[in-house]
The first five atom37 places (N, CA, C, CB, O) and aatype in JSON, in Angstrom:
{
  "aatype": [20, 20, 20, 20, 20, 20, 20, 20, 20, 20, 20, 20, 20, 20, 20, 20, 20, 20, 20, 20, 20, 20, 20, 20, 20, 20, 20, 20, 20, 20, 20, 20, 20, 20, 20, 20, 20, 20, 20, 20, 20, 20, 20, 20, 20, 20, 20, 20, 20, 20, 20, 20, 20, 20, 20, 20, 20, 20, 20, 20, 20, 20, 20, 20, 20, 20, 20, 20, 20, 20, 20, 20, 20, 20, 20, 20, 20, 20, 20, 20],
  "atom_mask": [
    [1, 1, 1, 1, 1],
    [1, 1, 1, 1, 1],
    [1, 1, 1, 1, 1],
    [1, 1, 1, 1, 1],
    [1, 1, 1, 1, 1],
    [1, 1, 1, 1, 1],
    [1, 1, 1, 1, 1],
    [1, 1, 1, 1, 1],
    [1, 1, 1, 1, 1],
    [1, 1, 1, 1, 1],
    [1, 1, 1, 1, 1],
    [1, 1, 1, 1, 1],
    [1, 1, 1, 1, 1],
    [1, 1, 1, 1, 1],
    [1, 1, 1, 1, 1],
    [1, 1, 1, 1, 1],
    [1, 1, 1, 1, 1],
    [1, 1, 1, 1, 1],
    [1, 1, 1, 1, 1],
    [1, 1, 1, 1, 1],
    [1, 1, 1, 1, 1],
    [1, 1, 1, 1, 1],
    [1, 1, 1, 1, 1],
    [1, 1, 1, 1, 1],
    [1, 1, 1, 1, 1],
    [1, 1, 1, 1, 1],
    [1, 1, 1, 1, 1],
    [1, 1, 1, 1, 1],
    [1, 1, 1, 1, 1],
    [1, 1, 1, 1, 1],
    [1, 1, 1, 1, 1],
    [1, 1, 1, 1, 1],
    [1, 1, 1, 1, 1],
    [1, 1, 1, 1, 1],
    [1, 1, 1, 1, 1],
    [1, 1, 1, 1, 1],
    [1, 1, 1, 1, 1],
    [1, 1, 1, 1, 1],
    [1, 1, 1, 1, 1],
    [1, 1, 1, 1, 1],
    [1, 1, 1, 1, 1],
    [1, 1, 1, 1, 1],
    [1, 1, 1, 1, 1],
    [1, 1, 1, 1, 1],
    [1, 1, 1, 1, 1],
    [1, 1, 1, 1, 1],
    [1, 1, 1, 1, 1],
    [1, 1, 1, 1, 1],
    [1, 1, 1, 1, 1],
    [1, 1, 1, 1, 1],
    [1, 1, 1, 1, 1],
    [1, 1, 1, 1, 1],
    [1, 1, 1, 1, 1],
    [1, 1, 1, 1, 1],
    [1, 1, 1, 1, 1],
    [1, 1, 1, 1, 1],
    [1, 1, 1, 1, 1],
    [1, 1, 1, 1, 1],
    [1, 1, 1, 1, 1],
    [1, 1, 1, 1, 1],
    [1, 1, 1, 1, 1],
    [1, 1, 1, 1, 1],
    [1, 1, 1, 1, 1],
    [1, 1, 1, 1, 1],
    [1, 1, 1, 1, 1],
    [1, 1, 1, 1, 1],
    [1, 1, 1, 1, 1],
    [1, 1, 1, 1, 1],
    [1, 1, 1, 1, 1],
    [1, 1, 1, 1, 1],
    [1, 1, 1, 1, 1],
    [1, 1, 1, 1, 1],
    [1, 1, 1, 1, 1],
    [1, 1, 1, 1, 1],
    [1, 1, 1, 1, 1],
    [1, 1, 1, 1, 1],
    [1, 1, 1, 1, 1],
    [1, 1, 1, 1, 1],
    [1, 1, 1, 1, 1],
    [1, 1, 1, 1, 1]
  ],
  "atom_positions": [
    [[0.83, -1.18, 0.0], [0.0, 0.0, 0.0], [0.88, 1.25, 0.0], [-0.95, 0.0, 1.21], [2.05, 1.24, 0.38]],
    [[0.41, 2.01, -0.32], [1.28, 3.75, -0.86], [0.16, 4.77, -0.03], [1.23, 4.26, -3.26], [-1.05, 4.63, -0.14]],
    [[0.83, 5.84, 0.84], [0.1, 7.0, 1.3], [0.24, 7.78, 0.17], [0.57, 7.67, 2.6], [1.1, 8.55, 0.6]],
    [[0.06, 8.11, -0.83], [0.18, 9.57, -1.65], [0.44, 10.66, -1.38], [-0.65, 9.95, -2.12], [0.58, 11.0, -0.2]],
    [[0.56, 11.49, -2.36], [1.2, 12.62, -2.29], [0.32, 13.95, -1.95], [1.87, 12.71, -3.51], [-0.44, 14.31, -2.86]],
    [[0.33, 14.51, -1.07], [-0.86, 15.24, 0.12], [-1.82, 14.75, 0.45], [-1.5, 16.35, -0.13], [-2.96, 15.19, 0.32]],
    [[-1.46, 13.71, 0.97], [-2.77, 12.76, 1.13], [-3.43, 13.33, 2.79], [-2.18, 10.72, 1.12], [-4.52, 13.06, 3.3]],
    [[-2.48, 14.04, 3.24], [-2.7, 14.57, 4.6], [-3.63, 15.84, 4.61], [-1.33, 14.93, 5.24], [-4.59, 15.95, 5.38]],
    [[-3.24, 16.86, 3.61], [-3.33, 18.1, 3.16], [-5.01, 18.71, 4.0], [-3.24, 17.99, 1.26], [-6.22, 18.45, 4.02]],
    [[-3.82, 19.82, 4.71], [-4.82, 20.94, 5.54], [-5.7, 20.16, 6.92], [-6.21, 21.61, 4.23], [-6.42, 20.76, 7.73]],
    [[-5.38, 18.53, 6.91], [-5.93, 18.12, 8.28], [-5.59, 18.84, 9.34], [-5.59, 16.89, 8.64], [-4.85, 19.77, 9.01]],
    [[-5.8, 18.8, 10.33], [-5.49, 19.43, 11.79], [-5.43, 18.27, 12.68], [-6.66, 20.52, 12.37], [-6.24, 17.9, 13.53]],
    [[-4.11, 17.68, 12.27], [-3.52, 16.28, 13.21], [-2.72, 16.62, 14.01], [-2.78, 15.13, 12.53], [-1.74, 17.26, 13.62]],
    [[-2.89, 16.27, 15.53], [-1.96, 16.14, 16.84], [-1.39, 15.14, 16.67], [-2.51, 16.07, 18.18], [-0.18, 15.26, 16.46]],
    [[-1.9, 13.94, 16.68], [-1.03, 12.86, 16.7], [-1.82, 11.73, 15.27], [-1.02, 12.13, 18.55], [-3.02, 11.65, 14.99]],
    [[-0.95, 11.17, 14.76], [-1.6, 10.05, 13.75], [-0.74, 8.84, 14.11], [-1.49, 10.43, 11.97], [0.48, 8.77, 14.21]],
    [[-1.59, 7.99, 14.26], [-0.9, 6.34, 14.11], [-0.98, 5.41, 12.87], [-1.57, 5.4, 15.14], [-2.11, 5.04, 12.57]],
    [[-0.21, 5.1, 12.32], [-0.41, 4.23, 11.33], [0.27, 2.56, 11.77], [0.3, 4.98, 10.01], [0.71, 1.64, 11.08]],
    [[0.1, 2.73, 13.17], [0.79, 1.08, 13.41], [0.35, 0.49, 13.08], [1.04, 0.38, 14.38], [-0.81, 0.68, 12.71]],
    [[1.05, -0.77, 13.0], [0.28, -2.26, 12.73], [0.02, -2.01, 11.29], [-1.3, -2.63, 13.69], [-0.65, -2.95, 10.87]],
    [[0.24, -1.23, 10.46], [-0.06, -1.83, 8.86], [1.05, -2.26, 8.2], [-0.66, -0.79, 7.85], [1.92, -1.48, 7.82]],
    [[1.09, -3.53, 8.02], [2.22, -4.07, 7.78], [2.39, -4.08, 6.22], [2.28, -5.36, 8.45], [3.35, -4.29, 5.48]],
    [[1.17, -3.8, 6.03], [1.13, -3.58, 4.4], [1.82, -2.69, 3.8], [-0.03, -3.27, 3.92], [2.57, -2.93, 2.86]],
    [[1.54, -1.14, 4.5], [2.14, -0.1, 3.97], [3.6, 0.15, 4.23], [1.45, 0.9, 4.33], [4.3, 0.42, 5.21]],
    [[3.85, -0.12, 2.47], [5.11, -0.05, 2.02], [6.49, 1.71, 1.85], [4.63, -0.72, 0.61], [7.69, 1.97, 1.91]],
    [[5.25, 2.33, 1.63], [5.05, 3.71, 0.83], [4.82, 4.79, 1.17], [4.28, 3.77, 0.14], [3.73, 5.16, 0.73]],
    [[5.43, 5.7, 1.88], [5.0, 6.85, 2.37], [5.65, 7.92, 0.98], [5.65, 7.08, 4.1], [6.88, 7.98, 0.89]],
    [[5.24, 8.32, 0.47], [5.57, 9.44, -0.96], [6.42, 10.11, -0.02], [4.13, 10.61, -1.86], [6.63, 10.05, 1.19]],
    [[7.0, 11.02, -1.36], [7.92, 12.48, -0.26], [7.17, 13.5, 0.32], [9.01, 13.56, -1.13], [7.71, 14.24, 1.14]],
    [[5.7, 13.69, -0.07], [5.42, 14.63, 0.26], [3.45, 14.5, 1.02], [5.89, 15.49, -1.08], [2.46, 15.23, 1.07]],
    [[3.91, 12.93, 1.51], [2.84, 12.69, 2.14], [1.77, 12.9, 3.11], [3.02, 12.24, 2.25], [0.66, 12.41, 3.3]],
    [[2.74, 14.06, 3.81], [2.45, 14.96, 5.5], [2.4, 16.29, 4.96], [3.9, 14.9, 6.93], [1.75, 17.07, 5.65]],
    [[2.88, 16.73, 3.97], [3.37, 18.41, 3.34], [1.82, 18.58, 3.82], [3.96, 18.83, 1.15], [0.95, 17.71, 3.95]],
    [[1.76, 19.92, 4.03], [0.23, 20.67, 4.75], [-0.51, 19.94, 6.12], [-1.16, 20.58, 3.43], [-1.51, 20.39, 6.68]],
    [[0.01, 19.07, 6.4], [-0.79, 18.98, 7.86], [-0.33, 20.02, 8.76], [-0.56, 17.56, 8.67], [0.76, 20.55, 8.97]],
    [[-1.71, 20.16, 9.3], [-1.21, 21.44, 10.39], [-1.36, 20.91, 12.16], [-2.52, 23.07, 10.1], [-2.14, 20.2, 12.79]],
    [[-0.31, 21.59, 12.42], [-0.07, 20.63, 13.93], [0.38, 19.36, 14.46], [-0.99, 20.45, 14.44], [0.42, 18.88, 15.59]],
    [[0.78, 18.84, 13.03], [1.56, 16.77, 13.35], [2.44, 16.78, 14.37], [2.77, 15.88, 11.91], [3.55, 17.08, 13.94]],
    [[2.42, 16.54, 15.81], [3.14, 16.62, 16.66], [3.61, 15.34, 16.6], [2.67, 17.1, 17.74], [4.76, 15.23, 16.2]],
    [[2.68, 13.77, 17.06], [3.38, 13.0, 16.79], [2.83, 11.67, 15.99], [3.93, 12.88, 17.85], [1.62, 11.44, 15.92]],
    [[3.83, 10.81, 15.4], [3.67, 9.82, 14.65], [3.59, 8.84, 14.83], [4.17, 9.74, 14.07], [4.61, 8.7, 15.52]],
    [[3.05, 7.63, 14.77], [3.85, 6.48, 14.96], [3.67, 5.0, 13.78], [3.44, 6.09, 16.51], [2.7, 4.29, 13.53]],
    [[5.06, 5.0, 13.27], [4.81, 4.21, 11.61], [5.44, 2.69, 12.83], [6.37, 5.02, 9.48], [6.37, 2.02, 12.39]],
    [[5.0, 2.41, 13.9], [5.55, 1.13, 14.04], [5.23, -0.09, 13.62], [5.62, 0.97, 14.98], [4.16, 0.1, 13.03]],
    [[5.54, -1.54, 13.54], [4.74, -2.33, 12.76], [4.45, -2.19, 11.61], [3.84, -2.45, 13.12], [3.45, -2.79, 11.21]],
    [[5.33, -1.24, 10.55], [4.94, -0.97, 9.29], [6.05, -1.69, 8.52], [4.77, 0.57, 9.01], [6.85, -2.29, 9.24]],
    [[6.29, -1.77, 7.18], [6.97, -2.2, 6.1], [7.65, -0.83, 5.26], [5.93, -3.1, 5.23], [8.18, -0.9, 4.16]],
    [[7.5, 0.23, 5.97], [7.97, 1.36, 5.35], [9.66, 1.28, 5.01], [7.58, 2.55, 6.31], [10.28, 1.46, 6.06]],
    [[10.3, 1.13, 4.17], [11.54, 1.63, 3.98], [12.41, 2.84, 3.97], [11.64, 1.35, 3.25], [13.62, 2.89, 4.2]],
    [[11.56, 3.84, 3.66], [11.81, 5.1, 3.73], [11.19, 6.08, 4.05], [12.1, 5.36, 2.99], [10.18, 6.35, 3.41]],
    [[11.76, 7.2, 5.52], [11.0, 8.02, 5.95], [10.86, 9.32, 5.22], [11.31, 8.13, 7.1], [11.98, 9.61, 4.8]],
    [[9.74, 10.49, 4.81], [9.97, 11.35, 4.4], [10.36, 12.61, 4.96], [9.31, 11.33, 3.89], [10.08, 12.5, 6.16]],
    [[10.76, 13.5, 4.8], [11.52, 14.63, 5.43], [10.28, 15.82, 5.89], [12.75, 15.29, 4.2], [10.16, 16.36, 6.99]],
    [[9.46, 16.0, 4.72], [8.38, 16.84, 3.78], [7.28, 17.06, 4.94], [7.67, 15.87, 2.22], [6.65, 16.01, 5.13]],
    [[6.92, 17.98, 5.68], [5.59, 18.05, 6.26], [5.75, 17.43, 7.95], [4.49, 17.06, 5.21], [4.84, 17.09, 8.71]],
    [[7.65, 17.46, 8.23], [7.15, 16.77, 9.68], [8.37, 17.75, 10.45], [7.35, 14.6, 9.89], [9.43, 17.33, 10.92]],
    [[7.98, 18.92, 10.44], [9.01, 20.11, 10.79], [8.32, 19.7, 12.55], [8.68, 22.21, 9.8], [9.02, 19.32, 13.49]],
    [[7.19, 19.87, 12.59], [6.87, 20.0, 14.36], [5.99, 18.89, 14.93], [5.99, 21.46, 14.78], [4.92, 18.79, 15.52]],
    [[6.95, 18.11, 14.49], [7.01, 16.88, 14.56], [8.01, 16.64, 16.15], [7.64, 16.33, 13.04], [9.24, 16.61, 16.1]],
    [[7.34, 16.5, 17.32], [8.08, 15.97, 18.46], [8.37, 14.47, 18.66], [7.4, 16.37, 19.54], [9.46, 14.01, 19.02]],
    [[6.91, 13.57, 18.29], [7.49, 12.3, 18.85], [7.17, 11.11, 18.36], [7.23, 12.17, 20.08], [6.22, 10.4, 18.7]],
    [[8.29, 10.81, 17.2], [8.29, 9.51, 16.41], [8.59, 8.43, 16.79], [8.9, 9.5, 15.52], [9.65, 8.15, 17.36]],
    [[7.43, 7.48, 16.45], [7.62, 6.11, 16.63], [7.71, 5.07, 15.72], [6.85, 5.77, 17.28], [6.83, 4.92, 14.88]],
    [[8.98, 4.12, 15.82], [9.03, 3.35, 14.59], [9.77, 1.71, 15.2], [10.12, 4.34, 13.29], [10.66, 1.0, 14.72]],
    [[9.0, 1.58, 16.32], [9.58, 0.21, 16.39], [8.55, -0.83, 15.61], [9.82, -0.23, 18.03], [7.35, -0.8, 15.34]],
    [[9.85, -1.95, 15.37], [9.71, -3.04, 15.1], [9.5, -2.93, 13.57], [8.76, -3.63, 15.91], [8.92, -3.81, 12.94]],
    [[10.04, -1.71, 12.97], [9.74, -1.29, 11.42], [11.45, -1.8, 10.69], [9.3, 0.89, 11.28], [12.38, -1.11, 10.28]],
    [[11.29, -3.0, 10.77], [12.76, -3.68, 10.24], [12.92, -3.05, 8.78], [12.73, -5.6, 10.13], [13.97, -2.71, 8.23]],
    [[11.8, -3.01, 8.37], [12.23, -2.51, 6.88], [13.0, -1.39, 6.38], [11.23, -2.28, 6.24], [13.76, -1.41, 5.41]],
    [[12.71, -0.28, 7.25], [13.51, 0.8, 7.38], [15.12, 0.85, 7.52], [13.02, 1.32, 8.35], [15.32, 0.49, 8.67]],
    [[16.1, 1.08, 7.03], [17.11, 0.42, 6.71], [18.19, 1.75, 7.23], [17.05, -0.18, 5.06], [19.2, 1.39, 7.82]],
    [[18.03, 3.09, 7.04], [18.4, 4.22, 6.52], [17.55, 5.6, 7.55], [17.98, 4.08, 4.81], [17.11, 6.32, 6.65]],
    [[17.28, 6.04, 8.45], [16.79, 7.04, 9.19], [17.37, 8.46, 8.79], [17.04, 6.71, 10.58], [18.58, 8.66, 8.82]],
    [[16.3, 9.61, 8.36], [16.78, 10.46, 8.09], [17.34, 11.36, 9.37], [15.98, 10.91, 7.28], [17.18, 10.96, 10.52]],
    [[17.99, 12.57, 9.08], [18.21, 13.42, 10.17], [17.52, 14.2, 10.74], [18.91, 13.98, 10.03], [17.48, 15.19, 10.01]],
    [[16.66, 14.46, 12.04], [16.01, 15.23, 12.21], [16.12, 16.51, 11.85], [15.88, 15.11, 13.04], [15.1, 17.17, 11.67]],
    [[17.24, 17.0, 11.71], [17.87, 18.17, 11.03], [17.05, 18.92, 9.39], [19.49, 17.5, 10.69], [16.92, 20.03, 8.88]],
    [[16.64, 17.39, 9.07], [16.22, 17.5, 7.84], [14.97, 17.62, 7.8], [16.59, 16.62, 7.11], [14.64, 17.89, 6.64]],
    [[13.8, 17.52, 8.73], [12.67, 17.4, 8.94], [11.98, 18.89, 8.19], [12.53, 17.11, 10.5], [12.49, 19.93, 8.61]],
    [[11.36, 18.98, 7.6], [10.89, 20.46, 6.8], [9.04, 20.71, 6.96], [11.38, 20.25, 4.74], [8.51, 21.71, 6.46]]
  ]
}
């Protein structure tokens, strides 16, 4: 499964969980771009390989256990 590209756009999310989908492979680059307020995440239990940078500037508190697929963690530095 694939989140698309603003698939978030203009929600007003505090926190989103996407655990436990082991399906989703796919987070696009620009899958979070326009959420307003994403404080925190949690992709644990997912198949995601790659996190995106795009839309997770205030972003405090990520969760990603047991997400083996993920290989590569970006820098928070990079978070936009």
């Amino acid at each position: 499964d694939t989140i698309k590209l603003d698939f978030f756009l203009h929600f007003i999310i505090d926190f989103r969980s996407l655990k436990g989908n082991k399906g989703l492979k796919v987070l696009q680059s620009r899958a979070f771009v326009g959420v307003l307020s994403l404080r925190q995440l949690d992709l644990s239990n997912t198949a995601i390989e790659y996190l995106p940078t795009e839309g997770l500037k205030e972003l405090d508190v990520l969760k990603i256990e047991a997400t083996y697929s993920m290989k590569v963690f970006p820098s928070i530095y990079n978070f936009q």
